[in-house]
C-alpha positions as CSV (number, residue, x, y, z in Angstrom):
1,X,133.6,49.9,118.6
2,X,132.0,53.6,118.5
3,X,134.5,56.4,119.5
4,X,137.4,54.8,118.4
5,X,138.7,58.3,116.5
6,X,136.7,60.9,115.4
7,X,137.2,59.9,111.5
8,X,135.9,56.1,112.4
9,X,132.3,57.7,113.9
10,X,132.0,59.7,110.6
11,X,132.4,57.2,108.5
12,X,130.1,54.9,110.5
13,X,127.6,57.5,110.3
14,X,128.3,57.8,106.2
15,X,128.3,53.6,106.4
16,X,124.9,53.6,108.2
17,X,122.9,56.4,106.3
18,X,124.3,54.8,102.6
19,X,122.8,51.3,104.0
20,X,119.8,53.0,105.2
21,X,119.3,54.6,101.9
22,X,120.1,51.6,99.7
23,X,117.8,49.4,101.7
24,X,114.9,52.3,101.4
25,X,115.7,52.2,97.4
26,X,115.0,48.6,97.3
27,X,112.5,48.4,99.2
28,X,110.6,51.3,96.7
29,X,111.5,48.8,94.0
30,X,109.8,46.0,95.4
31,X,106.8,47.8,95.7
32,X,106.7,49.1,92.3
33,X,107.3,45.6,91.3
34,X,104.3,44.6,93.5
35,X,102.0,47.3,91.7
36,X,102.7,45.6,88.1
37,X,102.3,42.6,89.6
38,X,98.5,43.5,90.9
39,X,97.8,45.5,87.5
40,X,98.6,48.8,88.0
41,X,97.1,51.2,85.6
42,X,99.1,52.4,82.8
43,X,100.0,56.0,84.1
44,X,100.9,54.5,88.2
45,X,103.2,52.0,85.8
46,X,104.5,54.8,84.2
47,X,105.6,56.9,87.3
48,X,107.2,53.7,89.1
49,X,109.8,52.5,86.1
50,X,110.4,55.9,84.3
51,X,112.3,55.3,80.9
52,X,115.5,56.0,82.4
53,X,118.7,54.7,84.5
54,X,118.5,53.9,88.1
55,X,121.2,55.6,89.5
56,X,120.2,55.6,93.0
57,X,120.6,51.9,93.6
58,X,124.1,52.1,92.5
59,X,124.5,54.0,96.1
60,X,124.8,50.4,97.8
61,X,128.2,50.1,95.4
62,X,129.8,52.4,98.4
63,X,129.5,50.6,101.1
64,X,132.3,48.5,100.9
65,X,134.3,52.0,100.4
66,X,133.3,53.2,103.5
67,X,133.9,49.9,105.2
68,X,137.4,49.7,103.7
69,X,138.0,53.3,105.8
70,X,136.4,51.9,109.2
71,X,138.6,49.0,109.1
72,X,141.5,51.1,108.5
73,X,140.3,53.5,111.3
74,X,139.7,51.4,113.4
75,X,141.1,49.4,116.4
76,X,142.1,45.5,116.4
77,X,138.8,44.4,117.2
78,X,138.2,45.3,113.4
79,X,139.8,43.5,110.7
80,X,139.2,41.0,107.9
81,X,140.4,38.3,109.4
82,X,136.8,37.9,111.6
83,X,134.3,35.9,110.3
84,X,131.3,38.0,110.6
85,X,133.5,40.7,108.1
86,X,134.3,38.1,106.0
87,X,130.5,36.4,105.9
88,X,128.9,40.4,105.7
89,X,131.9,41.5,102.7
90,X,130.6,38.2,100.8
91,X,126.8,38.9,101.0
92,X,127.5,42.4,100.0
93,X,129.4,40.8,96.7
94,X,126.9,38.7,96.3
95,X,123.9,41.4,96.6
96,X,126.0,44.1,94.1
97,X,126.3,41.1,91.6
98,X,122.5,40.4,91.5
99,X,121.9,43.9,91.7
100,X,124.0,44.5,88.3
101,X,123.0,41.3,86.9
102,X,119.1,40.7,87.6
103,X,117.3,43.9,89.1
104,X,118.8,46.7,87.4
105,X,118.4,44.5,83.7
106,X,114.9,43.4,85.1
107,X,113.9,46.7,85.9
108,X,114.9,48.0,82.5
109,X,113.3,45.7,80.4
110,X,110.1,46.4,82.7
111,X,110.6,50.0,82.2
112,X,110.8,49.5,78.1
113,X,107.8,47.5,78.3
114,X,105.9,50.1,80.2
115,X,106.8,52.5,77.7
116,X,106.1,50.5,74.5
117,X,102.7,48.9,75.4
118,X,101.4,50.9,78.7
119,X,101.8,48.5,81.3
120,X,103.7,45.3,82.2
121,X,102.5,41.9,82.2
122,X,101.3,41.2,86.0
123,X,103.7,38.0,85.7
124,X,106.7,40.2,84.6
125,X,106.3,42.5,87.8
126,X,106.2,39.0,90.1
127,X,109.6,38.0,89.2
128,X,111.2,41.0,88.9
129,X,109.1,41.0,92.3
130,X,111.1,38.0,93.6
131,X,114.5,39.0,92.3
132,X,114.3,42.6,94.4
133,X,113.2,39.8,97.4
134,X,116.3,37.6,96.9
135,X,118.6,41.4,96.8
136,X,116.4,42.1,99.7
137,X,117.7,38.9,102.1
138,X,121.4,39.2,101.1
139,X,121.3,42.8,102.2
140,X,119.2,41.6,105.8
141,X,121.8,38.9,106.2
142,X,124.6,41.2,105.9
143,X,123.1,44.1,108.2
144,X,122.1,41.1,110.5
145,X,125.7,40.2,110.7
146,X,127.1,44.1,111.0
147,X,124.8,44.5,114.0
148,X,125.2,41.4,115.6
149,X,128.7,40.7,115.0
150,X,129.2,37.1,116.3
């Protein structure tokens, strides 16, 4: 699929560094939920859900943008109407909607908590824990099926 036009390789190379990014973001969160969820001190709580927005996660909300272009960019052996697209496009829906719904609310309320009292409770930082896990396997799924594209 690589060299199909010079625009196509760009975008794959935009496609792969937002994926790699978003998958490094969560993968920071789950380790910040992890360190609430072992009792953190007060001030390492502090520094890992600062009192603010998390913009960065919203990166993953490009991919399907620069998937969109590939497609487009691309030759026949690239279109919606493949499975593995179809299967990959859904986890991704799937992932943005828990990200919206569950970790970026979760992770909010954590971060008020922090702020308010100091630290978390350890059970608060498990499932916020297991929510970043559940983001974490939609996201493998659909790079398993990028990759491998059955």
């Amino acid at each position: 699929m690589l060299a199909t036009s010079v625009t196509f390789d760009l975008v794959l190379v935009v496609h792969i560094l937002l994926a790699v990014a978003s998958i490094a973001i969560f993968v920071v969160l789950r380790s910040a939920a992890a360190s609430v969820a072992h009792g953190a001190s007060a001030e390492v709580q502090g520094q890992k859900f600062p009192p603010r927005r998390n913009w960065a996660a919203r990166l993953f909300h490009l991919l399907p943008i620069t998937g969109m272009i590939m497609v487009g960019a691309g030759d026949s052996s690239l279109s919606f109407s493949h499975a593995w697209l179809m299967a990959a496009t859904l986890c991704w829906v799937l992932a943005a909607g828990h990200l919206e719904a569950r970790v970026l609310p979760a992770e909010r309320r954590l971060s008020t908590t922090i702020a308010e009292q100091g630290t978390a409770p350890a059970a608060d930082g498990k499932r916020f824990g297991l929510s970043v896990d559940v983001l974490l396997s939609l996201v493998a799924v659909a790079f398993v099926l990028m990759v491998w594209q059955p």
